[in-house]
C-alpha positions as CSV (number, residue, x, y, z in Angstrom):
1,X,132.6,-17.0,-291.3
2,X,129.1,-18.0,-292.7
3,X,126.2,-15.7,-292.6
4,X,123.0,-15.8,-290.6
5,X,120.1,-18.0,-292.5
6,X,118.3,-14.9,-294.3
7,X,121.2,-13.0,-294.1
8,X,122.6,-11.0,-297.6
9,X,126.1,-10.4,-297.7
10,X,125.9,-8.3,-300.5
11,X,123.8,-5.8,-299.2
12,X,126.0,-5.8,-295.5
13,X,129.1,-5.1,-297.8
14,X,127.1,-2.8,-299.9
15,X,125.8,-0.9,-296.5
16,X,129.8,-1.1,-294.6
17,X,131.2,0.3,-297.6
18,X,129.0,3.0,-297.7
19,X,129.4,4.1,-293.9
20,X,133.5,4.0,-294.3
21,X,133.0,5.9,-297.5
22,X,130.6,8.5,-295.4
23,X,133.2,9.2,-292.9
24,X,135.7,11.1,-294.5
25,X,133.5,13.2,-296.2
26,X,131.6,14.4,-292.6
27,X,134.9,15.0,-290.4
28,X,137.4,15.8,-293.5
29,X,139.5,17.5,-291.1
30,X,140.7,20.9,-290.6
31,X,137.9,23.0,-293.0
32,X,140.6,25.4,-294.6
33,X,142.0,22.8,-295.4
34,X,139.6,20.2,-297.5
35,X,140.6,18.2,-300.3
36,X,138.4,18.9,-303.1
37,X,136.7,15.8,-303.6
38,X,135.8,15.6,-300.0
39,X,133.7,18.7,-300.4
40,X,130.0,18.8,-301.4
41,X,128.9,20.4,-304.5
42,X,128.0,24.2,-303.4
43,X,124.5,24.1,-305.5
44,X,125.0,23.0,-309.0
45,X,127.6,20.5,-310.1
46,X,128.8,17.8,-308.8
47,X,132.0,16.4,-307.0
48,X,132.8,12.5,-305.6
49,X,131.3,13.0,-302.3
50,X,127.8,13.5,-303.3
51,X,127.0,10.5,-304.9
52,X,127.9,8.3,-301.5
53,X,124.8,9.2,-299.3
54,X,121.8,7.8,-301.9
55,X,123.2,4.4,-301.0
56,X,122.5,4.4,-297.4
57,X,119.0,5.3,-297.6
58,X,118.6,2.7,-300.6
59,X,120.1,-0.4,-298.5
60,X,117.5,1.0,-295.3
61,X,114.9,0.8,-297.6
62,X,116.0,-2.7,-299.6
63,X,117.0,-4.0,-295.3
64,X,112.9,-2.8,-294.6
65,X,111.6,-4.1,-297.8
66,X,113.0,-8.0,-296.8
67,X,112.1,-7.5,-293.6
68,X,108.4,-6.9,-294.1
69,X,108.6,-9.9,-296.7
70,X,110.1,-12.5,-294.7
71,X,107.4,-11.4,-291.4
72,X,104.4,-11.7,-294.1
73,X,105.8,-14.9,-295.4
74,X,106.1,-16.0,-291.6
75,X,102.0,-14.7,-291.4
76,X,103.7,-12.2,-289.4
77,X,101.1,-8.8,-290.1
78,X,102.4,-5.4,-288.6
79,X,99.5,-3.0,-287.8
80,X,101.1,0.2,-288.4
């Protein structure tokens, strides 16, 4: 399957793996009964689940940034 022209693979693979990595960890099941690295760090520390969600806001703010780029390259201005 070939990507759209403009299209980055790498950052579609990068934002899918995030969302299946995302869904475990917010419906882990019964909640007396979570594994331990589904769980969320009570305050300090750190366990395998917290690191997942800082990728999804990075690839909305990477999919913005090339948006923006390719509409100002196009002489595309948005008055925000």
């Amino acid at each position: 399957m070939t990507a759209p022209a403009g299209h980055l693979r790498s950052l579609g693979a990068l934002r899918g793996c995030t969302v299946a990595a995302m869904l475990p960890v917010n419906d882990p099941g019964d909640r007396g009964h979570v594994y331990w690295p589904r769980e969320h760090a009570a305050w300090h520390g750190c366990t395998p689940t917290d690191p997942i969600f800082p990728f999804f806001p990075f690839v909305v703010g990477v999919s913005v940034w090339l948006l923006v780029w390719a509409m100002d390259r196009r002489g595309i201005h948005l008055k925000l």
